[in-house]
Residue frames as qw, qx, qy, qz and C-alpha x, y, z in Angstrom:
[[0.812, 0.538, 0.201, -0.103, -74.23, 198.20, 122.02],
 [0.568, 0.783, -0.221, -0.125, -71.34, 199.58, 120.98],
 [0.317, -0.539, 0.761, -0.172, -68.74, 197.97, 123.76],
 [0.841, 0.017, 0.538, -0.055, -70.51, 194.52, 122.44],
 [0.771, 0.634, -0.059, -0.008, -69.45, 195.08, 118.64],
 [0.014, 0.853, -0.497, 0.161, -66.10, 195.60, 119.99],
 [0.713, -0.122, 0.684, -0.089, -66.18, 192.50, 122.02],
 [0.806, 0.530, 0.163, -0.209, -67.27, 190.99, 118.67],
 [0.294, 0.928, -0.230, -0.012, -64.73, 192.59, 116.90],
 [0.113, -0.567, 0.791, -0.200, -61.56, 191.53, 118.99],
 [0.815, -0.070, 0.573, -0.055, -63.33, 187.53, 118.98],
 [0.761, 0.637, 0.089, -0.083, -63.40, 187.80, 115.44],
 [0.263, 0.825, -0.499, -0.024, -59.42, 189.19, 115.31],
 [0.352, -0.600, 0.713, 0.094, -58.36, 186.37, 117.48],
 [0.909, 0.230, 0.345, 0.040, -60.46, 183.33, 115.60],
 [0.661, 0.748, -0.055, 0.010, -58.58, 184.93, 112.23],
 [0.053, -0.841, 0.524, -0.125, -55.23, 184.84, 114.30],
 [0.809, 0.033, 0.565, -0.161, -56.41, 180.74, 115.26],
 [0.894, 0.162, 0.404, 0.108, -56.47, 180.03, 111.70],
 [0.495, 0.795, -0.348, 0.052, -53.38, 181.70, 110.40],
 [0.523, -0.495, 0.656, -0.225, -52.00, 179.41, 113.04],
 [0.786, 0.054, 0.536, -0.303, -53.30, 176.92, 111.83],
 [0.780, 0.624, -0.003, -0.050, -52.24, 177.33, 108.18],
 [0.131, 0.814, -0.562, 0.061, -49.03, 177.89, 109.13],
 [0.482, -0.427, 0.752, -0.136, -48.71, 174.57, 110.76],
 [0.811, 0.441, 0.370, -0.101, -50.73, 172.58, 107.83],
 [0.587, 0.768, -0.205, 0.156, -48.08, 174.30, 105.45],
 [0.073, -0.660, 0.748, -0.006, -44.85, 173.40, 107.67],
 [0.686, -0.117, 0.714, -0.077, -46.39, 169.95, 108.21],
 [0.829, 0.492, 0.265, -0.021, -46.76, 169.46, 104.32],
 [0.375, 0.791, -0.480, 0.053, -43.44, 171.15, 103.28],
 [0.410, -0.507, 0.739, -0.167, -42.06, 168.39, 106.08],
 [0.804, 0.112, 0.568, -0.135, -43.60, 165.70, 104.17],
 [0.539, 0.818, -0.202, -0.009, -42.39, 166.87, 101.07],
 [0.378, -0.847, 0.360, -0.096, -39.37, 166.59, 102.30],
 [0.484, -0.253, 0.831, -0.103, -39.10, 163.26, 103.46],
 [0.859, 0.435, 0.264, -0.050, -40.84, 162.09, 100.39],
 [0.397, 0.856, -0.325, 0.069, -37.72, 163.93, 98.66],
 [0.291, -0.603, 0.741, -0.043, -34.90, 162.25, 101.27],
 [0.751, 0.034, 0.633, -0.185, -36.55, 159.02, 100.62],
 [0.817, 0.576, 0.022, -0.007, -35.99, 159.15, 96.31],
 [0.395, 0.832, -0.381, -0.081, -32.61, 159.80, 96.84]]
């Protein structure tokens, strides 16, 4: 029982590691678009 909460445990750490991945790339890809919206007024 207790070797499954563990199991559990460590799925749960990596999903939450998945989507700080994931924000990180949604927030470089939107500061990139920023960007280029910025290269493009001047």
């Amino acid at each position: 029982m207790i070797e499954k909460l563990e199991e559990e445990k460590i799925q749960l750490g990596l999903d939450v590691d998945v989507q700080n991945l994931e924000a990180k790339k949604i927030r470089k890809g939107k500061n990139k678009v920023e960007e280029d919206l910025d290269n493009a007024r001047v």
